[in-house]
Residue frames relative to the residue before (quaternion, step in Angstrom):
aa qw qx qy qz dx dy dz
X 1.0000 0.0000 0.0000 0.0000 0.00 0.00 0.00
X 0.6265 -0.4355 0.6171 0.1924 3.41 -1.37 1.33
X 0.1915 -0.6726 0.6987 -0.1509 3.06 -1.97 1.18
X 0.2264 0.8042 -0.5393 0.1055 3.54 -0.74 1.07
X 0.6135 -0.5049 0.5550 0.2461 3.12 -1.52 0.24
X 0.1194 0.7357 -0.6626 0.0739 3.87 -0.69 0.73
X 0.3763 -0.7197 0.5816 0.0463 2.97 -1.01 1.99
X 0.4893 0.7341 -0.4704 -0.0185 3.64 -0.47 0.04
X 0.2945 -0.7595 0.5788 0.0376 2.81 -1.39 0.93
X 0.3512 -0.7198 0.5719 0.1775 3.79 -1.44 0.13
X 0.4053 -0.7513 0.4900 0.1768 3.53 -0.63 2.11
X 0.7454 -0.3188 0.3341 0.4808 3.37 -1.46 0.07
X 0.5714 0.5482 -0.3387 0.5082 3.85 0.50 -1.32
X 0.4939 -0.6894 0.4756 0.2336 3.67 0.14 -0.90
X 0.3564 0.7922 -0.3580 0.3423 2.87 2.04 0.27
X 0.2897 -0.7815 0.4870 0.2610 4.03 -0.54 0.22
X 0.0615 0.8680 -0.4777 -0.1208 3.36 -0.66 0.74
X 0.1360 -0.8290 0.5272 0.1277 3.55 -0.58 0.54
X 0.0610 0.6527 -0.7511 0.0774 4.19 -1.12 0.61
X 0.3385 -0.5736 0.7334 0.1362 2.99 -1.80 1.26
X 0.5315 -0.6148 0.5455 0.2049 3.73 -1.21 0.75
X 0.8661 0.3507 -0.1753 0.3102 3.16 0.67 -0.85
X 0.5599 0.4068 -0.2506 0.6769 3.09 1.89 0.37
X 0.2538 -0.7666 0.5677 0.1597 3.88 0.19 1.48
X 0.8163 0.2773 -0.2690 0.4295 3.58 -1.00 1.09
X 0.4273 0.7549 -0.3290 0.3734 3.05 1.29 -0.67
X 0.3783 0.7875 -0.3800 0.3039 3.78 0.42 0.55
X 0.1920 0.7390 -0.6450 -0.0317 3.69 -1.32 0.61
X 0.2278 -0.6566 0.7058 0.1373 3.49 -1.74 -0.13
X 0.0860 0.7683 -0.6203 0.1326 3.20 -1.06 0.73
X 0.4800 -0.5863 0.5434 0.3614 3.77 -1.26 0.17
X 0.9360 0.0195 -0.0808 0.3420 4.06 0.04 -0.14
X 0.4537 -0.7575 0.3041 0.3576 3.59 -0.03 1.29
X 0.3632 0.5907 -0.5833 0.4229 3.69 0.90 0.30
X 0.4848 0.7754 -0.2112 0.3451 3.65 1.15 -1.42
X 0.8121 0.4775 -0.0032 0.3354 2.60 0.00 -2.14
X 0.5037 0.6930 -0.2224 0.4654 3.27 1.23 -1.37
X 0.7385 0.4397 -0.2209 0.4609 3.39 0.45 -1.51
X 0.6872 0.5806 -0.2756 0.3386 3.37 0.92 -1.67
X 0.6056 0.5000 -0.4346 0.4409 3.65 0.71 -1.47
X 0.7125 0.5466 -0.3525 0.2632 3.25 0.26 -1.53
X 0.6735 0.6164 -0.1871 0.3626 3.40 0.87 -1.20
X 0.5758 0.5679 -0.1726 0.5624 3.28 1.73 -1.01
X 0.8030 0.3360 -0.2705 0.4112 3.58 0.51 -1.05
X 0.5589 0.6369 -0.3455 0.4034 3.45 1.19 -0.19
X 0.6452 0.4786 -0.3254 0.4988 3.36 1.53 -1.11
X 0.7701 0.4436 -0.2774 0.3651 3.47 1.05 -0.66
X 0.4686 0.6047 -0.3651 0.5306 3.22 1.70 0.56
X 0.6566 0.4061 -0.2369 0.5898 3.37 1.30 -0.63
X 0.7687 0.3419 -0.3701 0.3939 3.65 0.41 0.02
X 0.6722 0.4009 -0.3896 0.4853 3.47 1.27 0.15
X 0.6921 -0.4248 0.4205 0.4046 3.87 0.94 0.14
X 0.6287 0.6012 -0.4295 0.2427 3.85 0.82 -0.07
């Protein structure tokens, strides 16, 4: 299993966002970091599966 960095940060609105650098696009938002958790994960997996990794 792959290893990354997840930047995230929380907009004025209170919304969480989170993007791995090393995976351009790689990005989510979400109201609660229980959330989020799921989301990154969900994101980097599709983008593991659409580039062949």
């Amino acid at each position: 299993m792959r290893e990354f960095t997840v930047v995230i940060e929380q907009d004025e609105d209170g919304i969480y966002v989170a993007s791995i650098p090393e995976l351009p696009g790689c990005h989510t938002q979400v109201k609660t970091l229980d959330e989020l958790s799921r989301r990154i994960k969900e994101a980097i997996e599709y983008l593991e599966v659409k580039s062949g990794k």
